[in-house]
C-alpha positions in Angstrom: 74.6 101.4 121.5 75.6 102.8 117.7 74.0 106.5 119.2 74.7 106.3 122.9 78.6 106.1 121.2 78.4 108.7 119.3 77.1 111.2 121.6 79.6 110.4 123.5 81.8 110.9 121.0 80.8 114.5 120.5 81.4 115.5 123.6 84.8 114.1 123.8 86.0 116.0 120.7 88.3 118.4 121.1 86.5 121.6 121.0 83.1 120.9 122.6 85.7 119.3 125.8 87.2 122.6 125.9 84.3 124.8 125.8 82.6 122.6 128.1 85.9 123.7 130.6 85.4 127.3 129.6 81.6 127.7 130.6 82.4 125.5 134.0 84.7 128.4 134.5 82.7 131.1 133.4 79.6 129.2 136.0 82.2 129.1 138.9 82.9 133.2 138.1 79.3 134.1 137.8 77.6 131.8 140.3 80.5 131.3 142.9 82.7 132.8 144.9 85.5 130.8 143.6 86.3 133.0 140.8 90.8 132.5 140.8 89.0 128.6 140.1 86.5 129.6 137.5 89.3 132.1 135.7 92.1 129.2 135.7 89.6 127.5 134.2 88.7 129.9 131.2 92.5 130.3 130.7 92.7 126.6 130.0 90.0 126.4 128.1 91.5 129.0 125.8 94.7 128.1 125.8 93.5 124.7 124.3 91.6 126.1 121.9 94.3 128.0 120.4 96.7 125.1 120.3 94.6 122.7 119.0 93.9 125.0 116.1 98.0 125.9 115.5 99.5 124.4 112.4 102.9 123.3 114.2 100.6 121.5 116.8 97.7 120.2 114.6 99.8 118.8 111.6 102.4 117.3 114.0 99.6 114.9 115.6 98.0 114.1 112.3 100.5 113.6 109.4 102.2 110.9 110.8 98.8 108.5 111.2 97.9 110.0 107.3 100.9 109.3 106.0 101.1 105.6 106.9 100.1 104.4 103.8 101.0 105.7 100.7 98.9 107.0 97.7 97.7 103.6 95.7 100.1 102.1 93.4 98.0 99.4 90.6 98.7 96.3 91.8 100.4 93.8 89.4 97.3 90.8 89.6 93.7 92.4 88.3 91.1 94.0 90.7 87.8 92.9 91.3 86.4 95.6 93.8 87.0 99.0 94.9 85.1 99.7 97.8 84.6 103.2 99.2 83.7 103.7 102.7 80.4 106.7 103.5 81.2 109.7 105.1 77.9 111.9 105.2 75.7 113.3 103.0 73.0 116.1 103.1 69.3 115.8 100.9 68.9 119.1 99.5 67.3 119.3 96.2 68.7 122.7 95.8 71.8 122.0 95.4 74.1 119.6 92.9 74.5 116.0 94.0 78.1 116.6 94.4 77.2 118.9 97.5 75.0 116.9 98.8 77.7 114.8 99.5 80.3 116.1 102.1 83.9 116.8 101.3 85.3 113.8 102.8 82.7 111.4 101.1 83.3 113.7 97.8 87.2 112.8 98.1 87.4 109.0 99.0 84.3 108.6 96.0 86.7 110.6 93.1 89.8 108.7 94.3 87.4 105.3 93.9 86.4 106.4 90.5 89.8 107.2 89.8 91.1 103.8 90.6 87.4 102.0 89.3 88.6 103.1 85.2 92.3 101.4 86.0 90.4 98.1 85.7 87.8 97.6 83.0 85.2 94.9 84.9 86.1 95.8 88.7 83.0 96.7 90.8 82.5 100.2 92.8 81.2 99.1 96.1 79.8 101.7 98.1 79.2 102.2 101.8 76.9 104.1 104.6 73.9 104.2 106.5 71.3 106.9 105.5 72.0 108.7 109.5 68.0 109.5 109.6 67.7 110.9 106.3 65.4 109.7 103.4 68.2 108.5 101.7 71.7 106.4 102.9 75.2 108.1 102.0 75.6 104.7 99.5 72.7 106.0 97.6 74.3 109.1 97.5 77.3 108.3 96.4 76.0 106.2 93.9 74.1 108.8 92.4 77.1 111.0 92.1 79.2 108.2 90.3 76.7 107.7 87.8 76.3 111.4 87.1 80.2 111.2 86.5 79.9 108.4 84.0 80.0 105.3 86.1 77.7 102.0 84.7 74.8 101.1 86.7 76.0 97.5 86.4 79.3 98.4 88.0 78.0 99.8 91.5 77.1 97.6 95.0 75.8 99.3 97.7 75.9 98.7 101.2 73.5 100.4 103.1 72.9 99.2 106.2 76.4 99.4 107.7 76.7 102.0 110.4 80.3 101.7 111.1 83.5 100.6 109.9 83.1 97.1 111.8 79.8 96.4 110.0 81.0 97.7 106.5 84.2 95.7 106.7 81.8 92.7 107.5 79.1 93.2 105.1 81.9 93.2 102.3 83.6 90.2 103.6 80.1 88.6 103.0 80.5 88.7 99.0 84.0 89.6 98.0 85.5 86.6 99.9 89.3 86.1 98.3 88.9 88.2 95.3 91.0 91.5 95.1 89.9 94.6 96.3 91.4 98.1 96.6 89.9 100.1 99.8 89.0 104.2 99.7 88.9 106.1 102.7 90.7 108.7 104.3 94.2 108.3 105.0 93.1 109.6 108.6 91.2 106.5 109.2 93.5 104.2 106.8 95.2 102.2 109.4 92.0 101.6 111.7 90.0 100.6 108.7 92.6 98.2 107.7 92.6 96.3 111.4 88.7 96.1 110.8 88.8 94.4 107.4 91.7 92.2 108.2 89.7 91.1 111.2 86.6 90.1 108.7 89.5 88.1 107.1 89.8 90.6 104.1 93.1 91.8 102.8 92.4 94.5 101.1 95.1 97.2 99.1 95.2 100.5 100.9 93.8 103.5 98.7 94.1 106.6 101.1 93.1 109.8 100.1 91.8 113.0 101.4 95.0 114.6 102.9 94.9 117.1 105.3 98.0 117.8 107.1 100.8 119.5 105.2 104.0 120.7 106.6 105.1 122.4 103.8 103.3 125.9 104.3 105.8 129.0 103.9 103.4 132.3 104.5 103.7 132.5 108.6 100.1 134.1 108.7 98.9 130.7 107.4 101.4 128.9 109.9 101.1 130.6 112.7 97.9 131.6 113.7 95.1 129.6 114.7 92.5 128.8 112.2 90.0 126.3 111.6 91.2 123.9 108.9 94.4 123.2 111.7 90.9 122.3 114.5 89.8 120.0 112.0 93.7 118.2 111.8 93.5 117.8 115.7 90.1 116.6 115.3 90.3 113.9 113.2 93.6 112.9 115.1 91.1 112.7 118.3 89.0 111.1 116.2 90.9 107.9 115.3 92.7 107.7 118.5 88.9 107.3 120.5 88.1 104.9 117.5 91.6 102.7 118.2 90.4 102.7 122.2 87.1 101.5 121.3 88.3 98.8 119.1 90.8 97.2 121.9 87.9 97.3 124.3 85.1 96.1 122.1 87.6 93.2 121.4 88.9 92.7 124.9 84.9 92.3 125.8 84.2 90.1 122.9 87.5 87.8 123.9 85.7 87.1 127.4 
């Protein structure tokens, strides 16, 4: 179920949607007689592509959902955990650890550490699957913080979870009502949140890893379509397919 998901997933993003639409088009021109069809088709299919990739588009859809919760503010009571949720990983022994990680799972674990040294004692919980590789993202990510000076002692991993649901679970299993702080990306703040209350945790939002910014000047970087501004529209998509699935998988587990 956790791959037939994501495949589907893929295919509902929104660049390999649109390019999808633009080949149909391009088969109907090629292969057809129907070629107003197939060229109203590859019109679409760019015109998407170039909006989804515009700044005043992109950064309209995402910064609202990123900017739901605010940057983490120390709590006045003492923290036991701060748990950092996976975001992939690469094994390449070529290269430092900290590219073996990937930019997302880089951010969420420096914001972690960042907050980890607030509170001599508190635990660095990482999370993540190892996605077919030899080694899960929590390994990773653990071998990264203790290359930046983080105890041994100090790290739980979690390395079986696959999914928010499962990660939000498998914590729930041992941090119980202690105090935890919870790293991810302030994309995917709010959903992770619902997941973690649902496991009967209530944990204090840590978001990190902004990406939309309204406050770009130069009209070359604001107004023509580049990829950083696809990834914005992306992880909106993103989260808003990962909101759907939630309210069905619970709607099916309420029956």
């Amino acid at each position: 179920m956790f791959e037939l998901k994501k495949i589907i997933t893929v295919f509902l993003m929104p660049l390999p949607a649109m390019l999808l639409i633009g080949f149909f088009g391009l088969a109907l021109v090629m292969f057809t007689r129907k070629h107003k069809s197939g060229c109203i088709f590859i019109f679409i299919s760019l015109a998407a592509i170039f909006a989804i990739s515009f700044q005043p588009i992109s950064t309209s859809l995402l910064k609202p959902l990123e900017r739901k919760y605010t940057a983490f503010l120390p709590p006045a009571e003492s923290l036991d955990y701060v748990m950092v949720l996976g975001s992939g990983h690469v094994i390449d022994p070529q290269i430092p650890p900290t590219s073996e990680l990937s930019r997302t799972a880089l951010m969420r674990l420096s914001e972690g550490i960042r907050i980890l040294r607030m509170y001599p004692g508190a635990k660095l919980i990482l999370s993540g699957y190892d996605g077919g590789s030899e080694m899960s993202q929590a390994r990773m990510m653990a071998t990264v913080a203790l290359a930046l000076g983080v105890a041994k002692s100090d790290i739980v991993l979690l390395e079986t979870a696959q999914d928010t649901w499962e990660e939000a679970r498998q914590a729930a299993s041992f941090v119980g009502e202690q105090h935890m702080a919870l790293v991810t990306s302030a994309s995917h703040m709010e959903r992770a949140l619902r997941e973690f209350h649902s496991a009967g945790l209530a944990p204090i939002p840590a978001p990190t890893n902004y990406l939309a910014q309204s406050n770009i000047n130069q009209a070359w970087e604001k107004y023509t379509p580049q990829a950083r501004y696809l990834e914005q529209t992306e992880r909106y998509w993103h989260e808003t397919m990962g909101k759907w699935w939630k309210s069905i998988r619970d709607l099916v587990s309420a029956k």
